[in-house]
C-alpha positions in Angstrom: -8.3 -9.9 -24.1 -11.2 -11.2 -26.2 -8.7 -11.2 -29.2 -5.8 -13.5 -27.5 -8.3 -15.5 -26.1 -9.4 -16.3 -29.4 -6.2 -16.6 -31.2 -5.5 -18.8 -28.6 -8.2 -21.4 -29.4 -7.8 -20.9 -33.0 -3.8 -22.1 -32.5 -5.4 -24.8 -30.9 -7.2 -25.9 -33.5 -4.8 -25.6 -36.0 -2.5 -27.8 -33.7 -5.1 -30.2 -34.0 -5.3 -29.9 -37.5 -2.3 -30.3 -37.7 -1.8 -33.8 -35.9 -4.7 -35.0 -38.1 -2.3 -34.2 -41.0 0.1 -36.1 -39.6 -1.4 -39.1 -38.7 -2.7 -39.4 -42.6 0.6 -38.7 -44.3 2.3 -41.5 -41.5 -0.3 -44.1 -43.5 -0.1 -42.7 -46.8 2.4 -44.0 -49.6 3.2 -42.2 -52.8 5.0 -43.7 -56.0 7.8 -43.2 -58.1 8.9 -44.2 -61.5 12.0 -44.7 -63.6 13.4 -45.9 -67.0 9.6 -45.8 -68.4 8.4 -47.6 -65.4 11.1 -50.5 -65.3 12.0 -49.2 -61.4 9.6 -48.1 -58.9 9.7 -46.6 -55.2 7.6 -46.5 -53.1 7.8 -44.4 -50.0 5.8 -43.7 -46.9 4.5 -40.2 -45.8 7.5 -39.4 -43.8 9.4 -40.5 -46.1 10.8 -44.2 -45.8 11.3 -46.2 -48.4 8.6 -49.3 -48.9 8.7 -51.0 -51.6 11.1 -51.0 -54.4 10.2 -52.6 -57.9 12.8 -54.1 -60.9 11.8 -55.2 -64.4 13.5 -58.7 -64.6 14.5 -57.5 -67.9 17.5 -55.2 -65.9 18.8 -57.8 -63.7 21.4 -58.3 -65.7 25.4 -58.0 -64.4 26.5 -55.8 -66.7 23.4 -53.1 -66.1 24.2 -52.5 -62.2 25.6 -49.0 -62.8 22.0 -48.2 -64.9 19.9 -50.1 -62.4 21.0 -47.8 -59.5 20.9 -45.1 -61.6 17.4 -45.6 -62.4 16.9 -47.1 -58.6 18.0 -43.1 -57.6 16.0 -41.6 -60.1 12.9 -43.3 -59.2 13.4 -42.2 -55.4 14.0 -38.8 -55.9 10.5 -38.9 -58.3 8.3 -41.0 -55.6 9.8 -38.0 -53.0 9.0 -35.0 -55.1 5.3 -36.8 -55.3 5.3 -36.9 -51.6 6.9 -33.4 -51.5 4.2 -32.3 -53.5 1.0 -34.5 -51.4 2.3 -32.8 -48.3 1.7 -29.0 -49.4 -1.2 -29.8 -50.5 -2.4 -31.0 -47.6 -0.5 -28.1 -46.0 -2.2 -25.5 -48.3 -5.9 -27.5 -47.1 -4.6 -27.0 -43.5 -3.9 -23.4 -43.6 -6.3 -22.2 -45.9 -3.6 -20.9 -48.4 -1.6 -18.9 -45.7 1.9 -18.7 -47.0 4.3 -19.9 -43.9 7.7 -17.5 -43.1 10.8 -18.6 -45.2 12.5 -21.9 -43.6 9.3 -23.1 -41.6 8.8 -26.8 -42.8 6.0 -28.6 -41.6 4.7 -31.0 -40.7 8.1 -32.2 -40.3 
């Protein structure tokens, strides 16, 4: 009994670890850049957009197709920064414990 009782507390813990986690990534913000840094993203820990910055230099009416190109492309690098923040911070949290297959936390 000694041994669930433990487990117990140490799923606890890592519950409140976990929550910890989560109330840093909801205030943190990672970047993205495109075209050489002429569009940047900036997106929130779960995710959300935040900020978005053009170069003057591609308003132009005749660049819309490349703008929201590079608009995409700077998104999906500003996510696969914050893809890559959250397991570390996952990797701190477990202590390097590899999670099953299809488990995504925190979210």
């Amino acid at each position: 009994m000694k041994n669930i009782g433990q487990m117990l507390k140490q799923a606890q813990e890592m519950q409140d670890r976990m929550a910890e986690m989560q109330e840093r990534l909801a205030v943190a913000e990672v970047s993205g850049a495109a075209g050489g840094g002429l569009v940047q993203v900036t997106v929130t820990g779960k995710g959300e957009v935040k900020r978005i910055r053009i170069d003057k230099s591609l308003v132009l009416p005749d660049e819309v197709e490349v703008l929201e190109d590079l608009l995409m492309a700077a998104f999906n690098d500003a996510k696969a920064h914050l893809d890559a923040h959250v397991a570390e911070e996952m990797q701190k949290l477990t202590g390097g414990l590899k999670l099953p297959p299809g488990i995504k936390l925190p979210f």
